[in-house]
C-alpha positions in Angstrom: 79.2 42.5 151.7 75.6 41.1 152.8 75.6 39.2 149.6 73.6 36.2 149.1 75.4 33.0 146.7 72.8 32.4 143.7 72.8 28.8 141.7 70.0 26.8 139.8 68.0 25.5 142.6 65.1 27.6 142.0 65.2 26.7 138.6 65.3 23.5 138.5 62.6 22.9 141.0 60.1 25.5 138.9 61.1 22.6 135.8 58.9 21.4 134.0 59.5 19.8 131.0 55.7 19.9 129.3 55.7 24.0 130.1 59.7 23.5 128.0 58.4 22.0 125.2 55.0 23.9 124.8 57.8 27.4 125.1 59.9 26.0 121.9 56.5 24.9 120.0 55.2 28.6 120.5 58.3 30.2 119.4 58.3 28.0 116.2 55.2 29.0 114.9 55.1 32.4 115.9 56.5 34.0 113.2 54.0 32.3 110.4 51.2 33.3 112.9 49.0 30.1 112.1 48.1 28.8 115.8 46.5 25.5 113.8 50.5 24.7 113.6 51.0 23.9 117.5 50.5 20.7 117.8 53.3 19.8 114.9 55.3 22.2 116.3 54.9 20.6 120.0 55.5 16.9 118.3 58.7 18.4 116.9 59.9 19.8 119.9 59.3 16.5 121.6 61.2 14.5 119.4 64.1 17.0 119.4 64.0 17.8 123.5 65.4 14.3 124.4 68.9 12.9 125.5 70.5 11.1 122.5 70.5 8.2 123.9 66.7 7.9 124.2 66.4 8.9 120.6 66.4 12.4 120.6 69.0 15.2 119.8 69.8 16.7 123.1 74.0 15.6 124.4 74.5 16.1 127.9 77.8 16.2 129.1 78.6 13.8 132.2 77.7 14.7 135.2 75.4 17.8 133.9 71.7 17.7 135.0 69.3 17.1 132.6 66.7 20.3 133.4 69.9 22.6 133.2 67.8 22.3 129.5 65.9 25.1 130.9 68.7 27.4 130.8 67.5 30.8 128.5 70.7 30.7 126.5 69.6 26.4 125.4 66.4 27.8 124.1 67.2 30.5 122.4 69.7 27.6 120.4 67.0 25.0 120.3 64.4 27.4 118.9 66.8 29.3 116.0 68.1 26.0 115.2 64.8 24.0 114.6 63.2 27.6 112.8 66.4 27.7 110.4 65.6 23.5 109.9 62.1 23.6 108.9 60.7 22.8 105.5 57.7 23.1 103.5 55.9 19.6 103.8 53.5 18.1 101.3 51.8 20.2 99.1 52.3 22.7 96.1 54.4 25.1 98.1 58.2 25.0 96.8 61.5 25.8 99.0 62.7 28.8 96.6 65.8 31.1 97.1 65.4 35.0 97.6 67.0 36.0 95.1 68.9 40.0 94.5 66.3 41.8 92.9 69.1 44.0 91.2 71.6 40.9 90.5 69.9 37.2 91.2 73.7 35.8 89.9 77.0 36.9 90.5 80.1 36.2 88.6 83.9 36.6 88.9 84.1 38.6 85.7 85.7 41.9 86.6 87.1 40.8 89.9 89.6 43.0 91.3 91.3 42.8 94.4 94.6 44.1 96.7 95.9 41.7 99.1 99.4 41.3 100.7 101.8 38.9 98.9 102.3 36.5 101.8 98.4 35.6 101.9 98.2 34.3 98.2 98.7 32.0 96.0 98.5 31.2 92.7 95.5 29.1 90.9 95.7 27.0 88.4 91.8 26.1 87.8 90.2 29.3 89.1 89.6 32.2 87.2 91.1 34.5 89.3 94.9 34.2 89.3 95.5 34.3 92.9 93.7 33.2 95.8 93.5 35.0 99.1 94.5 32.4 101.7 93.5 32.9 105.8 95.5 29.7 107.4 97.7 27.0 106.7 94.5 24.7 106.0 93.2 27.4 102.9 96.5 27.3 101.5 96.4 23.0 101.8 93.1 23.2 100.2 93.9 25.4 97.3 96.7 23.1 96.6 94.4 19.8 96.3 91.9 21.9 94.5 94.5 22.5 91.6 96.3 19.0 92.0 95.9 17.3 88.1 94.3 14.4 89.9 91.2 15.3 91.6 87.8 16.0 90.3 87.7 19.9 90.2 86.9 21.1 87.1 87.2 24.8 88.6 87.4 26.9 91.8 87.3 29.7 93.3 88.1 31.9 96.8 85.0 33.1 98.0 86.5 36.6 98.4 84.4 39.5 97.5 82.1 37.6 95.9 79.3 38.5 97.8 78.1 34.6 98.0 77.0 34.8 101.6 74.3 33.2 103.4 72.7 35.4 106.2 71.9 33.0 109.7 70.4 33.9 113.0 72.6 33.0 116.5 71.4 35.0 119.8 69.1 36.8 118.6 71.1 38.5 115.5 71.5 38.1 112.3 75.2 36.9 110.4 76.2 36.2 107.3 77.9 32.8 106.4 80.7 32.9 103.6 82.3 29.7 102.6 85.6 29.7 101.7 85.6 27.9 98.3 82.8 27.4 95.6 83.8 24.4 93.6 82.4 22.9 90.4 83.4 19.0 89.7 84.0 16.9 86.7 80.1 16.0 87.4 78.2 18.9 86.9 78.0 19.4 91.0 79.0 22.5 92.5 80.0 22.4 96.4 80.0 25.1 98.8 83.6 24.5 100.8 84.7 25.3 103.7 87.6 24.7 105.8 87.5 24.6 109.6 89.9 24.1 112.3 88.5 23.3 115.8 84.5 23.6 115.6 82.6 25.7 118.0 78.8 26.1 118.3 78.3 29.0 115.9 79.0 26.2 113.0 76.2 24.5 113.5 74.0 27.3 113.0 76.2 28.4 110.1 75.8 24.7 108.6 72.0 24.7 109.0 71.5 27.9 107.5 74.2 26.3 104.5 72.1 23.1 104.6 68.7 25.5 103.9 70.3 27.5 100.9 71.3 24.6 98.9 67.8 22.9 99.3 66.3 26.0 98.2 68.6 26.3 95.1 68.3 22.9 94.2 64.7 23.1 94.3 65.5 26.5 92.0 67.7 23.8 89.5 68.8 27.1 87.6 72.2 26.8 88.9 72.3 22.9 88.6 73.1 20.8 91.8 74.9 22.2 95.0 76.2 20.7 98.0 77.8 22.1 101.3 81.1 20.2 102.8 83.2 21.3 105.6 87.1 19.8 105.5 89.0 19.3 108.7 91.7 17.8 106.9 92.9 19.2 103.1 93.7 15.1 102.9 90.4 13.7 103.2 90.3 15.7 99.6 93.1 13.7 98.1 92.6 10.2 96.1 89.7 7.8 95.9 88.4 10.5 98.9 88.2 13.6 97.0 86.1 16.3 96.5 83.6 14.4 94.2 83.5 11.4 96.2 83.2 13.2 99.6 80.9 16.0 99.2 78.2 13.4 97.9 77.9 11.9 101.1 77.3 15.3 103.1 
């Protein structure tokens, strides 16, 4: 039809790594509109733009060329992800929740729910009776959760709850829901979720996790939290469980 093949050749010969890293620096400081900023923001982008193996946090596959880096949709990943990862640094400014003007802390008091009988089960240390399960791995966890021998004190299913933390991927803005909240024998309370085969959207979802529990920790008016993300409902089990494990996250 007269058409004429397309690939990354023009691309990669207009690359240019410096004009890269100056893009993701501008694009980080944008939003707080303080220009002073660029120059950290360039130093963070430099130690970030790098193959792993030269210390930096960039994982090429074999065989895939390194400026393919330039590619719009590795930006746009590079620059949400480092945004959603920065912190205040020195000084008197505090990493604080938002919180609900109208209701800063929900509860499951009054919890009501309808849910077919094949996707619950019954709880032993959660206030609600019956937890709404979504895969074999939910119902596994639940199961540890309640065995006599672990360090839960108490659980819950994050189901209509509203506990959800809002994230940005492409462009748009989500909102992350763990599946468990969980309070140990210790005091600590961990954010819980259960994952079968990762994709890239968990990251983003574990960064913006990562970002709420420093800010409520920072808050102390809920006590310590943690986020953990279980592959395997027997990594909870034993001398590995919850309290041992979510610790090290």
């Amino acid at each position: 039809m007269g058409g004429q093949t397309q690939d990354r050749s023009r691309a990669y010969q207009n690359f240019r790594i410096q004009r890269l890293l100056f893009r993701v620096a501008a694009g980080l400081i944008a939003p707080y509109k303080k220009p002073w900023l660029f120059p950290q923001a360039l130093g963070i982008a430099e130690e970030v733009i790098r193959p792993v193996s030269d210390g930096g946090k960039i994982k090429y596959e074999q065989g895939v060329d390194p400026r393919e880096i330039c590619n719009l949709r590795y930006l746009t990943v590079i620059r949400e992800r480092l945004s959603a990862a920065l912190r205040p640094g020195e000084g008197p400014e505090r990493f604080l929740p938002a919180l609900d003007e109208y209701q800063p802390i929900g509860s499951t008091d009054g919890l009501n729910f309808n849910s077919p009988k094949d996707k619950c089960v019954p709880a032993i240390k959660s206030h609600p009776s019956h937890a709404v399960v979504d895969s074999g791995l939910e119902r596994k966890i639940c199961a540890v959760l309640d065995a006599a021998d672990t360090n839960v004190e108490a659980w819950v299913k994050n189901h209509r709850l509203y506990l959800e933390i809002p994230y940005l991927y492409f462009g748009n803005t989500f909102r992350y829901r763990s599946d468990f909240v969980v309070r140990l024998t210790s005091g600590l309370t961990v954010l819980l979720e259960g994952k079968g085969d990762p994709n890239e959207e968990d990251d983003a979802e574990a960064t913006a996790a990562r970002r709420w529990v420093q800010a409520v920790n920072t808050w102390g008016g809920l006590g310590t939290w943690t986020h953990h993300i279980c592959y395997d409902a027997t990594s909870l089990k034993g001398d590995q469980g919850p309290g041992k494990v979510v610790h090290a996250v």
